[in-house]
C-alpha positions in Angstrom: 133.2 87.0 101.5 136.7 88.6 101.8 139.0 87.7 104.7 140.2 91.5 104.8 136.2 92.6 105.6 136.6 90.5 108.8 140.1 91.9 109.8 139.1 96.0 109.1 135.6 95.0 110.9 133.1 95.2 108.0 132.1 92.1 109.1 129.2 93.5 111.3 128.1 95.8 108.8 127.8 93.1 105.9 125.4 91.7 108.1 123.4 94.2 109.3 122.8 96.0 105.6 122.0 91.8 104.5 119.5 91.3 107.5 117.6 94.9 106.8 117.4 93.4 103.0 115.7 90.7 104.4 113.2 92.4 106.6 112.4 94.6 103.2 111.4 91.0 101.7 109.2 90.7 104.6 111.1 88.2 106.5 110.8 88.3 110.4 114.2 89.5 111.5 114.3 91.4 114.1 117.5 93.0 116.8 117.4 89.2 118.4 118.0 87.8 115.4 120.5 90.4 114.1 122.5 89.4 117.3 122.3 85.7 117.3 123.8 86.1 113.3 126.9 87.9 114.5 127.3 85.3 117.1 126.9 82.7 114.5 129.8 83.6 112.3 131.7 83.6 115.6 131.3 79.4 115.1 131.9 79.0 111.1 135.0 79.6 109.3 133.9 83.2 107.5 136.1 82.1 104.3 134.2 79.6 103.0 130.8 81.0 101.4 128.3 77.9 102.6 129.2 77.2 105.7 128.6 81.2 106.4 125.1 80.7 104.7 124.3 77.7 106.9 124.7 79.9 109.7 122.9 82.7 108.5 119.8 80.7 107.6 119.9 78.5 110.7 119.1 81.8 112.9 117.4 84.3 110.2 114.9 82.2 108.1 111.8 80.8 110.3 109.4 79.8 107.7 109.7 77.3 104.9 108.3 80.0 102.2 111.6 82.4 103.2 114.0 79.7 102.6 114.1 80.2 98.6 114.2 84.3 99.4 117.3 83.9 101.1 119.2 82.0 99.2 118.6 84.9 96.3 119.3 87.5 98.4 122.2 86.1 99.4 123.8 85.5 96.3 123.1 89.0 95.2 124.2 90.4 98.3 127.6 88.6 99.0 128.6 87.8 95.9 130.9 91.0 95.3 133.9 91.5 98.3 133.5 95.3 98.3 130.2 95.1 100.3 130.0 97.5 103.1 129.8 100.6 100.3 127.1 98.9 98.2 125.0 97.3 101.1 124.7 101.0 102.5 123.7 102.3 99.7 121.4 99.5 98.7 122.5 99.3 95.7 123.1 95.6 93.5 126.1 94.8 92.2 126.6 95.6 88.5 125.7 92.2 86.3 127.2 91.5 82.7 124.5 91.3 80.1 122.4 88.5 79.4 123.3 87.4 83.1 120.8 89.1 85.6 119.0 86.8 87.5 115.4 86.2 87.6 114.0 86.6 91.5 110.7 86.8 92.8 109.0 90.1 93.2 110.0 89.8 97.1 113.6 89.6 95.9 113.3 92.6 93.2 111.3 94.8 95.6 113.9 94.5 98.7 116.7 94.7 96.3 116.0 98.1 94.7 117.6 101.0 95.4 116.0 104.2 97.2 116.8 106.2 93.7 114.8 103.5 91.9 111.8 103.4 94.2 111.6 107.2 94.2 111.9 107.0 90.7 109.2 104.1 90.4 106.5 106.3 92.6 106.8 109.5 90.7 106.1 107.3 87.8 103.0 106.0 89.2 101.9 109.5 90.1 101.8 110.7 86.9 99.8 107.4 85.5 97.4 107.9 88.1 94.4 108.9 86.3 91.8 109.1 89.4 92.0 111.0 92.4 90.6 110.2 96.2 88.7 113.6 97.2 89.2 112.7 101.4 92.9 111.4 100.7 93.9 113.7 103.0 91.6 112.7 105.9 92.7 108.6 105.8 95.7 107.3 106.4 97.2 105.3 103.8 96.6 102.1 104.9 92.7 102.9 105.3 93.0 104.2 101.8 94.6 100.9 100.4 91.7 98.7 102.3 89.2 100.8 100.5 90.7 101.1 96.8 89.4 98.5 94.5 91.7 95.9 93.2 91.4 97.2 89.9 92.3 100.6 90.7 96.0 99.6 91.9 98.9 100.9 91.1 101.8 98.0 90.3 103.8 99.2 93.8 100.2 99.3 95.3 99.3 96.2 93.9 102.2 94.2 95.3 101.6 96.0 98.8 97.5 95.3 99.1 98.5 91.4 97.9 101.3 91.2 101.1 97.9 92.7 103.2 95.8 90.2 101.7 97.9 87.3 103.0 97.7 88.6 106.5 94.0 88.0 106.6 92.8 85.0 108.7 90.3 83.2 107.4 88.2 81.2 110.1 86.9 77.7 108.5 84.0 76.1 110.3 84.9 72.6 112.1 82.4 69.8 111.7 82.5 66.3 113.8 84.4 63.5 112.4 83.2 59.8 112.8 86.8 59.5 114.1 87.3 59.0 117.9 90.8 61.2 119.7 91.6 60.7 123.3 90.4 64.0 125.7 90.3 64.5 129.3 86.8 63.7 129.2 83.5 62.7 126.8 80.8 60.6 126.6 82.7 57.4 125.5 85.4 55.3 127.4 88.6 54.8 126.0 89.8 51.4 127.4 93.1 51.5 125.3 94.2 54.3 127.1 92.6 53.2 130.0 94.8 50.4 129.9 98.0 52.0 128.9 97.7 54.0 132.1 97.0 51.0 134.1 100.4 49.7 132.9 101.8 52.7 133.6 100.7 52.6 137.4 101.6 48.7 137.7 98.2 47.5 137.1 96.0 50.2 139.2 93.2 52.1 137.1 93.7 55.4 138.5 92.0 57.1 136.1 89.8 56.3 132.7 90.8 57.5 129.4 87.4 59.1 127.4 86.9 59.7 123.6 85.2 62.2 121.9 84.8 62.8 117.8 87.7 64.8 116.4 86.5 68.0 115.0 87.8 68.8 111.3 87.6 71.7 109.2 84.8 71.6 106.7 86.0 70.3 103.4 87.0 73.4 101.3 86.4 73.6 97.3 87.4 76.9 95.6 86.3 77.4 91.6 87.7 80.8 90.7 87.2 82.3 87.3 90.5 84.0 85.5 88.8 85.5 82.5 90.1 89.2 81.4 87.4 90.9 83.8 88.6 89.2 86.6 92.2 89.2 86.1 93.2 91.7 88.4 90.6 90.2 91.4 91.7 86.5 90.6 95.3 87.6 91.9 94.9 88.9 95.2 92.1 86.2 96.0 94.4 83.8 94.9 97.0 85.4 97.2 94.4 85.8 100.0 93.2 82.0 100.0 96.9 80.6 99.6 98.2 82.0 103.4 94.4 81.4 104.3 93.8 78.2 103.4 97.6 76.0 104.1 95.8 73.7 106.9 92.7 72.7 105.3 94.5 72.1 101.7 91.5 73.0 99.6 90.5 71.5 96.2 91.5 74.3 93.8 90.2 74.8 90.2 90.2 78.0 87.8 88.0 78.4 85.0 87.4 80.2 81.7 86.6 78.6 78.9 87.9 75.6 80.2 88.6 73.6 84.1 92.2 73.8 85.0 92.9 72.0 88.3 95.3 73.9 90.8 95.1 71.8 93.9 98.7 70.9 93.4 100.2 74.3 92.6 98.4 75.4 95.9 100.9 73.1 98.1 103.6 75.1 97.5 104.6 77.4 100.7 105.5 80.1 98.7 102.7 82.2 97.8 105.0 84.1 95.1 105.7 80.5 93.1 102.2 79.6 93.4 101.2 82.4 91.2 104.1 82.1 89.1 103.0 78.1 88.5 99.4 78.9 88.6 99.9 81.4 85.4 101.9 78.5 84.0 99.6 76.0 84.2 96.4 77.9 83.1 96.2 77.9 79.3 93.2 80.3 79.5 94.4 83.0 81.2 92.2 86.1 80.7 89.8 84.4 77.5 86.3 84.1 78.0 84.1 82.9 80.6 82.6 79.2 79.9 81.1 78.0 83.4 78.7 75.3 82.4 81.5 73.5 80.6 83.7 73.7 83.1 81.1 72.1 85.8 80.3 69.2 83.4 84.1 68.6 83.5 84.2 69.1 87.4 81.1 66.5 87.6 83.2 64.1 84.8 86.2 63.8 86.4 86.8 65.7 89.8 83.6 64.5 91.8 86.4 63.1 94.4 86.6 67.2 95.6 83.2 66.8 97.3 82.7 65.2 100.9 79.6 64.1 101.9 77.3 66.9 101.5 79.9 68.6 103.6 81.6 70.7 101.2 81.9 74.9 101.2 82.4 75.8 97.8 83.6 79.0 96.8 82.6 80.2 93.4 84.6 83.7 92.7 83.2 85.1 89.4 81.6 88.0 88.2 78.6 86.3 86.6 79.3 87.6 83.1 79.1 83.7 81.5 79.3 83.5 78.0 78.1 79.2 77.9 74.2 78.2 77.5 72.0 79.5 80.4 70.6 75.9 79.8 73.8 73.9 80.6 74.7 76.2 83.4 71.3 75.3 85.1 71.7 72.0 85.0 75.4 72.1 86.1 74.9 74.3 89.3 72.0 72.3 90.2 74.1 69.6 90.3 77.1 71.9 92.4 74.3 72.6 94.7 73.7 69.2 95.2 76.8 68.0 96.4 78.0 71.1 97.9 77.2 71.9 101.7 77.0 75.3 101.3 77.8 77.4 98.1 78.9 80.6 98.7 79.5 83.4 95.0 82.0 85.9 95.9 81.2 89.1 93.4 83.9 91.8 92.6 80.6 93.4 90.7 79.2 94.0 94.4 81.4 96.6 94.7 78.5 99.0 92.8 75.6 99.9 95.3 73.1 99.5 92.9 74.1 96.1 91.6 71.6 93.5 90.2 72.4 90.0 89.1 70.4 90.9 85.7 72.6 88.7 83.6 71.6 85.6 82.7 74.7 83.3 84.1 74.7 86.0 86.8 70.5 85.8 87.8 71.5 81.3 87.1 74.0 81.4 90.1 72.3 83.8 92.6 68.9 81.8 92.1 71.2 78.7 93.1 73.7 80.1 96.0 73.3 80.5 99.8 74.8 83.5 99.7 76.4 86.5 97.6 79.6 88.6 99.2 81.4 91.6 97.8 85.6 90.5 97.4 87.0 94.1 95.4 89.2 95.3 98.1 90.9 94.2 101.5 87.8 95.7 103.4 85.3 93.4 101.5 88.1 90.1 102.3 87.9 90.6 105.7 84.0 90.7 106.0 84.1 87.7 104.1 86.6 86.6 106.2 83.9 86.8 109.3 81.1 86.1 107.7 82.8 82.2 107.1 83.5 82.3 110.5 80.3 82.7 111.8 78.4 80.1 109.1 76.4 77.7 110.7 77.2 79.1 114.4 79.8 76.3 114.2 83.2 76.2 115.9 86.2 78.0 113.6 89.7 76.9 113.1 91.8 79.6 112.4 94.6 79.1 110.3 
């Protein structure tokens, strides 16, 4: 940042065009926090470039997942002295070729320029090949709940997956054989029973009681990312990542083979997860081989399962292209070790549907239950539907 942009009192509108590029990228910045950033460079010397960064993040980035946004927005933002002309206009500096940076699609979509998005929505009007006959009765964010995942625009796309993520889902809580420390219970606690005795110079005031911690049930997801579920394997993918960060779920995809993704799913950021998740499938939109992917799962990930306990989440369409055979045997198995199995159908989106198929007919014969997941609407049915299974207590994420 230039020296002069602080003397002719640009410096205030530097930051103000940087912090309404960050609440474009759908970080929480709000008037406080626009305030408490001015202040800030009131403490840091404004000519050295990390020291004003420091400060910026220290009051503008509340989540771990927004750290890595920052940082590329603030490269591209202050990286060019004249910035007061191209901040109002929105507008990113002009880069040499072979040099453009690659961002995430938060970083691309706050970055673009009014001309460019106009640009990029008359585009997508004239691709549109379907039309909604009560589009002028909804508002557009009813319409967006409603339109299948398929049926997405790319800008519509990227807007329905930032809706997905705001979606609570409610796990059910089981009793641990673990003892915690409460105000009362069926148990005495004489450890903390003594420890306030000591407190209190050897007079028991007061006993301490236990009760069994309560956990959320153990959560298994198996998610198929063949070419008919490409689209839906996204935004469920997106959906159960902001979902699902406090019970840390066993993850797996498969196609015509089992690709684990329980470790791409501890990153924060739900952007990099799908960015590593496409990396690390070798699959991606093939063919649809479910019984061998379950003999693997029974070979080598039988860990996943707790004690009869587990909800497992099968996301597929049904359309298996494996021996009806195998896949018998293999969801018997599933069944078995699962605590309740739960098949999330895109095809439920079609009133008339029938699992007819024969992987399809296979997994309906073998699961509790069969939910529609082809649009935001259908997620948050779903979305209550877990929260009341088994009339249990829910923890919320």
């Amino acid at each position: 940042m230039a020296l002069g942009d602080a003397l002719q009192n640009k410096l205030a509108d530097n930051v103000f065009g940087f912090c309404r590029t960050l609440r474009r990228a759908g970080l929480a910045v709000d008037s406080r926090r626009i305030a408490l950033a001015q202040q800030a460079l009131g403490f840091v010397d404004i000519g050295r470039r990390d020291e004003v960064r420091a400060a910026l993040e220290a009051v503008l980035v509340s989540r771990p997942e927004d750290r890595i946004v920052f940082y590329e927005l603030f490269d591209a933002v202050f990286r060019n002295p004249d910035m007061a002309r191209q901040l109002m206009a929105q507008l990113l500096p002009p880069n040499k070729a072979g040099e453009r940076p690659v961002r995430r699609p938060r970083s691309q979509e706050a970055l673009r320029s009014p001309s460019e998005k106009a640009s990029l929505r008359s585009t997508e009007q004239n691709e549109q090949t379907f039309e909604i006959d009560m589009a002028m009765t909804m508002s557009e964010l009813d319409r967006l709940r409603q339109a299948d995942f398929e049926q997405l625009s790319a800008s519509e796309a990227l807007r329905v997956q930032q809706l997905a993520r705001r979606i609570p889902l409610c796990l059910p809580r089981y009793k641990s054989r673990r003892q915690a420390s409460s105000m009362r219970g069926r148990q005495t606690d004489w450890r903390e029973t003594a420890r306030r005795a000591h407190r209190s110079y050897g007079e028991m005031l007061r006993l301490g009681y236990q009760e069994p911690m309560r956990r959320p049930m153990p959560l298994v997801i198996l998610i198929d990312i063949s070419g008919s579920m490409e689209r839906y394997a996204r935004m469920i993918l997106s959906f159960l990542h902001a979902a699902t960060h406090v019970s840390k779920p066993y993850v797996f995809a498969f196609g015509s083979r089992l690709t684990p993704l329980s470790k791409v799913f501890r990153q924060p950021d739900t952007d990099l997860m799908l960015l590593e998740a496409a990396q690390a499938i070798p699959d991606y939109a093939g063919g649809t081989r479910m019984a061998q992917s379950l003999q693997e799962l029974r070979a080598k990930h039988r860990a996943a399962f707790v004690g009869r306990r587990s909800l497992v989440l099968v996301i597929t369409d049904g359309l298996d292209t494996g021996e009806p055979g195998q896949l018998n045997e293999g969801l018997r198995w599933l069944r078995s070790v699962a605590g309740r199995l739960l098949w999330l159908n895109p095809l439920l989106r079609y009133s008339g549907y029938q699992p007819l198929a024969a992987g399809a007919s296979t997994l309906a014969r073998f699961s509790d239950s069969m939910m529609a997941v082809h649009n935001l609407e259908s997620l948050e049915v779903f979305s209550q539907a877990v929260e009341q299974l088994l009339g249990r207590d829910s923890l919320c994420r």
